[in-house]
PDB file of N, CA, C and O in Angstrom:
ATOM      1  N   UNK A   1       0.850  -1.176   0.000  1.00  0.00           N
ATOM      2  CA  UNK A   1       0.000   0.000   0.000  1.00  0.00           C
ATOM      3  C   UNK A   1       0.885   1.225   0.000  1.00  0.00           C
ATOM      4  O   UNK A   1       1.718   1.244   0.906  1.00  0.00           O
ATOM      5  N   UNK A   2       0.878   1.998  -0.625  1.00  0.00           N
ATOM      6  CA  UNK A   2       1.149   3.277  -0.961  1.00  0.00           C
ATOM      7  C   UNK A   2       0.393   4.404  -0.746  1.00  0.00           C
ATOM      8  O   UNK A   2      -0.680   4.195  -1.314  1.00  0.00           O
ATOM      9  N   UNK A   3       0.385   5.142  -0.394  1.00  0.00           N
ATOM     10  CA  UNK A   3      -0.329   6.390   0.877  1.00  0.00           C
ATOM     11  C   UNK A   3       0.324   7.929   0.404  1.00  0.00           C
ATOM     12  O   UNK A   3       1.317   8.426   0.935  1.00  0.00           O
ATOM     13  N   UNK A   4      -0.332   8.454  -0.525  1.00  0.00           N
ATOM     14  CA  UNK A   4       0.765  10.001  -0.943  1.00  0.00           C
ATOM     15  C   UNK A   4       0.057  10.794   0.104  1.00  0.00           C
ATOM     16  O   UNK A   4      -1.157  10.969   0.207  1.00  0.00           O
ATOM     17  N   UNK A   5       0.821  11.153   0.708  1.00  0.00           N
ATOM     18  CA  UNK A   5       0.570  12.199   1.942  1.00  0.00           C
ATOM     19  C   UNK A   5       0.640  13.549   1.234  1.00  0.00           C
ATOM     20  O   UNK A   5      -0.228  14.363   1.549  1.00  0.00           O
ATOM     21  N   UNK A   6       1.517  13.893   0.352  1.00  0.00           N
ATOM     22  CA  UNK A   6       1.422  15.680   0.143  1.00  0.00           C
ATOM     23  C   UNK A   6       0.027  15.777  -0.471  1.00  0.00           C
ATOM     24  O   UNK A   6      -0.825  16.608  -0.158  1.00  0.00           O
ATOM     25  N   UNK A   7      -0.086  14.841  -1.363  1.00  0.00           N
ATOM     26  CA  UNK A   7      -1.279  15.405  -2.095  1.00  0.00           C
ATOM     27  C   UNK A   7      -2.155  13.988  -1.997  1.00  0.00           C
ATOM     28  O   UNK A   7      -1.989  12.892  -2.532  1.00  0.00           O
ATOM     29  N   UNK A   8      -3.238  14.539  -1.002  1.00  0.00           N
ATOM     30  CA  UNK A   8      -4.190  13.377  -0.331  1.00  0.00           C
ATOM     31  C   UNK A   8      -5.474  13.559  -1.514  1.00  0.00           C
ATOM     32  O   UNK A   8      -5.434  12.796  -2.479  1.00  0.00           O
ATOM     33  N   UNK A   9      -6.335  14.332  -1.446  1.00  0.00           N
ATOM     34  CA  UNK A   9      -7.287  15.017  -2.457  1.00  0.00           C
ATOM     35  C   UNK A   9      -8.330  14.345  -1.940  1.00  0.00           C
ATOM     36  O   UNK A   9      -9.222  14.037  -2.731  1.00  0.00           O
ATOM     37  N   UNK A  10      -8.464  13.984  -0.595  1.00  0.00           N
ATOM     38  CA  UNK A  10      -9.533  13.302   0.142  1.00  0.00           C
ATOM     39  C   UNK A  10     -10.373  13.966   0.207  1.00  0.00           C
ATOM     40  O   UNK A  10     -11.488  13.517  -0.060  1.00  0.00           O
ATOM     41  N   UNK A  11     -10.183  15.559   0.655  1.00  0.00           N
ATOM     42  CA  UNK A  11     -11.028  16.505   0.694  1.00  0.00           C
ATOM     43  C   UNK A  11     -11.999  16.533   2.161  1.00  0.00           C
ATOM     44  O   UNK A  11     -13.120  17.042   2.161  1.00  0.00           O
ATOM     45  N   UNK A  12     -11.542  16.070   3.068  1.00  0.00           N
ATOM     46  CA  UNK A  12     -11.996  15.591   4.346  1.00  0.00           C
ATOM     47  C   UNK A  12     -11.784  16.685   5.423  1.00  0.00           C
ATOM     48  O   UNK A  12     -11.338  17.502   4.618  1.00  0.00           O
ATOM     49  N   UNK A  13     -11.760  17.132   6.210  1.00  0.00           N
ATOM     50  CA  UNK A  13     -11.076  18.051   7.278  1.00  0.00           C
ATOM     51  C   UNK A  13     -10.227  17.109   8.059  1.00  0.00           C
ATOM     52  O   UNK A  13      -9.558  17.798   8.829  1.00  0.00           O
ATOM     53  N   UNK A  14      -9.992  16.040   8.186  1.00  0.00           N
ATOM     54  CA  UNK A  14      -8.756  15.063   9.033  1.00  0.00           C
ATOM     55  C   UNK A  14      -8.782  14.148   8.290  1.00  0.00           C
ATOM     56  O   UNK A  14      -9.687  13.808   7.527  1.00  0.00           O
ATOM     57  N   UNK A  15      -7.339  13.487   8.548  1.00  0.00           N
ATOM     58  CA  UNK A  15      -6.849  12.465   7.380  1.00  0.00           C
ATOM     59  C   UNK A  15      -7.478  11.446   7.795  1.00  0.00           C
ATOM     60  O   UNK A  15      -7.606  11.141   8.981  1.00  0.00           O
ATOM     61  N   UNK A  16      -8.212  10.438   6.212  1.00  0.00           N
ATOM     62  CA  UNK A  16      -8.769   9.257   6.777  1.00  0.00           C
ATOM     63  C   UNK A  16      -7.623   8.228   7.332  1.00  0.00           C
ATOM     64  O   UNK A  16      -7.955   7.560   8.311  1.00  0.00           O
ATOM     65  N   UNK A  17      -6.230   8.020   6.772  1.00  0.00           N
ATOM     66  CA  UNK A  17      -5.446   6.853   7.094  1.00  0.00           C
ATOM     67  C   UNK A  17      -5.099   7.041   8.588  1.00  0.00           C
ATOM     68  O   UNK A  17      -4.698   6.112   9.289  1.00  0.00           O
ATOM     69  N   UNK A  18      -5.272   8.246   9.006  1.00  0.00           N
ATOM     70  CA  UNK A  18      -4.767   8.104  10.696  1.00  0.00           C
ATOM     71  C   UNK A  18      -6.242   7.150  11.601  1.00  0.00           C
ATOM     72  O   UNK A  18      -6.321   6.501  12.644  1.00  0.00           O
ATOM     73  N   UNK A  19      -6.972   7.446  10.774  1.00  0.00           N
ATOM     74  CA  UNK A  19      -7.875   6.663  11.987  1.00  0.00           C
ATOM     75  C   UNK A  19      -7.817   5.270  12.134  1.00  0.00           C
ATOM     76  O   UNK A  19      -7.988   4.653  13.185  1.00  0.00           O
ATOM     77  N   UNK A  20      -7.542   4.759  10.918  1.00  0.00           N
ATOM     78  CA  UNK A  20      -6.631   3.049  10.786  1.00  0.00           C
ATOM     79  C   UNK A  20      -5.257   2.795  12.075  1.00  0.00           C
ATOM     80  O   UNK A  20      -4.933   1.745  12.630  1.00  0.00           O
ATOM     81  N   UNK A  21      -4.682   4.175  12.234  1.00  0.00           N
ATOM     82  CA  UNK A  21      -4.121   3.675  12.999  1.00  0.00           C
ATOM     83  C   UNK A  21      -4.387   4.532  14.300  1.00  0.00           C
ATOM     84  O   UNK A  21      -3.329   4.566  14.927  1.00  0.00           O
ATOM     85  N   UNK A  22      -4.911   4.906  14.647  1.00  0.00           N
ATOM     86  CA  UNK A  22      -5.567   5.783  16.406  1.00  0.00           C
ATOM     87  C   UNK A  22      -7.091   5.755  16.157  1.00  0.00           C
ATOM     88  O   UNK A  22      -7.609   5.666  15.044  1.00  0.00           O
ATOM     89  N   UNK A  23      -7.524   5.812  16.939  1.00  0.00           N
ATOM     90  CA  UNK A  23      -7.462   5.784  18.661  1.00  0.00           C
ATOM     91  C   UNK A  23      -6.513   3.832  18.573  1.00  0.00           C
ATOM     92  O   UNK A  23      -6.497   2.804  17.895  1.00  0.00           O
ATOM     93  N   UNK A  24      -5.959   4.402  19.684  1.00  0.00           N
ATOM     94  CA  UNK A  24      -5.678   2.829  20.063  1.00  0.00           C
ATOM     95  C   UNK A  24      -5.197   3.345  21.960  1.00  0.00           C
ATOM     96  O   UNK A  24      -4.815   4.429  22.402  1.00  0.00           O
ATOM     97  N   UNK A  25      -5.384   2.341  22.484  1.00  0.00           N
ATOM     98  CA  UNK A  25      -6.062   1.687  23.964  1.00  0.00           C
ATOM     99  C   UNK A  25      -4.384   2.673  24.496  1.00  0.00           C
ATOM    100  O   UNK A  25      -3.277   2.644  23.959  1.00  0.00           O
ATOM    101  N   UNK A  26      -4.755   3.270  25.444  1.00  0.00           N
ATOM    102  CA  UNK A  26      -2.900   3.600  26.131  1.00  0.00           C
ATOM    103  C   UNK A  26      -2.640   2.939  27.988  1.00  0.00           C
ATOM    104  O   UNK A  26      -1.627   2.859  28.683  1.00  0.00           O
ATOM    105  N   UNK A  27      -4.190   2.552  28.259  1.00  0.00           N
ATOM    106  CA  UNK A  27      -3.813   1.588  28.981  1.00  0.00           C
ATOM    107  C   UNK A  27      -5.287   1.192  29.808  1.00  0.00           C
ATOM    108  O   UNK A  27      -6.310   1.864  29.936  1.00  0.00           O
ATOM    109  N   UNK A  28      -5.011   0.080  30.211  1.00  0.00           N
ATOM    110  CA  UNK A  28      -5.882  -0.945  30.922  1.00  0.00           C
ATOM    111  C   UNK A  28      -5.938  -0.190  32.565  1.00  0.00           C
ATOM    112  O   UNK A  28      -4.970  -0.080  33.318  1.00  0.00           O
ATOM    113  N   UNK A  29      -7.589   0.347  32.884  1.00  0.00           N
ATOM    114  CA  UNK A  29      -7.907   0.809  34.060  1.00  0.00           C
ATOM    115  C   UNK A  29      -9.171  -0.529  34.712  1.00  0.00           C
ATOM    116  O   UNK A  29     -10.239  -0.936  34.256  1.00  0.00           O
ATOM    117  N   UNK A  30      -8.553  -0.796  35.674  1.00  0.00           N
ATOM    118  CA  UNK A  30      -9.469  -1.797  36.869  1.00  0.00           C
ATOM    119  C   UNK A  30      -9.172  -1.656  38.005  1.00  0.00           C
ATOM    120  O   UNK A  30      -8.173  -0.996  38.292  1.00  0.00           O
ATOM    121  N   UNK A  31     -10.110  -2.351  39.153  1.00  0.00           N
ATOM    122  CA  UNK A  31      -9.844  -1.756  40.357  1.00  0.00           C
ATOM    123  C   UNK A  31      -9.530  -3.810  41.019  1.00  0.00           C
ATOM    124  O   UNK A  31      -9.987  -4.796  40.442  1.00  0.00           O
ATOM    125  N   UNK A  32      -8.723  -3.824  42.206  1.00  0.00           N
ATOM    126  CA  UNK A  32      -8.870  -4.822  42.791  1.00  0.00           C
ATOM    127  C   UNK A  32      -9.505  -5.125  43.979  1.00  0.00           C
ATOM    128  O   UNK A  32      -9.982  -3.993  43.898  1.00  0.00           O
ATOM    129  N   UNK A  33      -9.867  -5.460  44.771  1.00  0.00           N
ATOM    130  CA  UNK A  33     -11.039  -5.655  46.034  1.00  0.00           C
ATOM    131  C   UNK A  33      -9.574  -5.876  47.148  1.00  0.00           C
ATOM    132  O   UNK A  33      -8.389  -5.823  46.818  1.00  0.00           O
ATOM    133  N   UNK A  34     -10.025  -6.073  48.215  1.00  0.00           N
ATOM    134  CA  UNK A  34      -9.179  -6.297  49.368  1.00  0.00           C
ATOM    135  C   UNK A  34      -8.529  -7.700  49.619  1.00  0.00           C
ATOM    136  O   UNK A  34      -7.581  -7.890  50.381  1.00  0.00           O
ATOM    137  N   UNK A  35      -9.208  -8.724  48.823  1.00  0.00           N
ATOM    138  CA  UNK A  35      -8.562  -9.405  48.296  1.00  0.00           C
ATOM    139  C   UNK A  35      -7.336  -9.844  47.622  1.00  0.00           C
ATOM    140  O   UNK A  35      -6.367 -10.542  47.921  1.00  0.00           O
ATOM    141  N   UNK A  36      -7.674  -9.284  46.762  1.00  0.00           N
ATOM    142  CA  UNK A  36      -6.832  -9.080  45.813  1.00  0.00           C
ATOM    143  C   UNK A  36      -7.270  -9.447  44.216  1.00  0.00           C
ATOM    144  O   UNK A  36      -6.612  -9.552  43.181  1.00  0.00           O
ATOM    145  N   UNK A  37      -8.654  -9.583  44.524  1.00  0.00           N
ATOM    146  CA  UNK A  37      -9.456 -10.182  43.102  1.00  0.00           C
ATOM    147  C   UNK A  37      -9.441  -9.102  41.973  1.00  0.00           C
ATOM    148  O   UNK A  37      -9.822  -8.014  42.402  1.00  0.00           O
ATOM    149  N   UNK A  38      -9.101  -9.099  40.624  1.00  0.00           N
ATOM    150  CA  UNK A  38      -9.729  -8.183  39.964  1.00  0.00           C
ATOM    151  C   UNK A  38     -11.100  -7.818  39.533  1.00  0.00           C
ATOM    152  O   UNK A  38     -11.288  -6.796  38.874  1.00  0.00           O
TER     153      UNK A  38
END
């Protein structure tokens, strides 16, 4: 795949190929009990 970035001509207000790669996860939130269970 080949991707010309100077001249996109998507005509979009944000580039479509970034969304292929973001959002992506920056980290795993959970809580554990007194246990220690998740």
């Amino acid at each position: 795949l080949f991707y010309e970035t100077v001249n996109n001509g998507h005509g979009l207000p944000h580039d479509p190929f970034k969304s292929c790669i973001v959002p992506r996860p920056i980290g795993w939130i959970s809580t554990v009990d007194g246990n220690g269970v998740v």
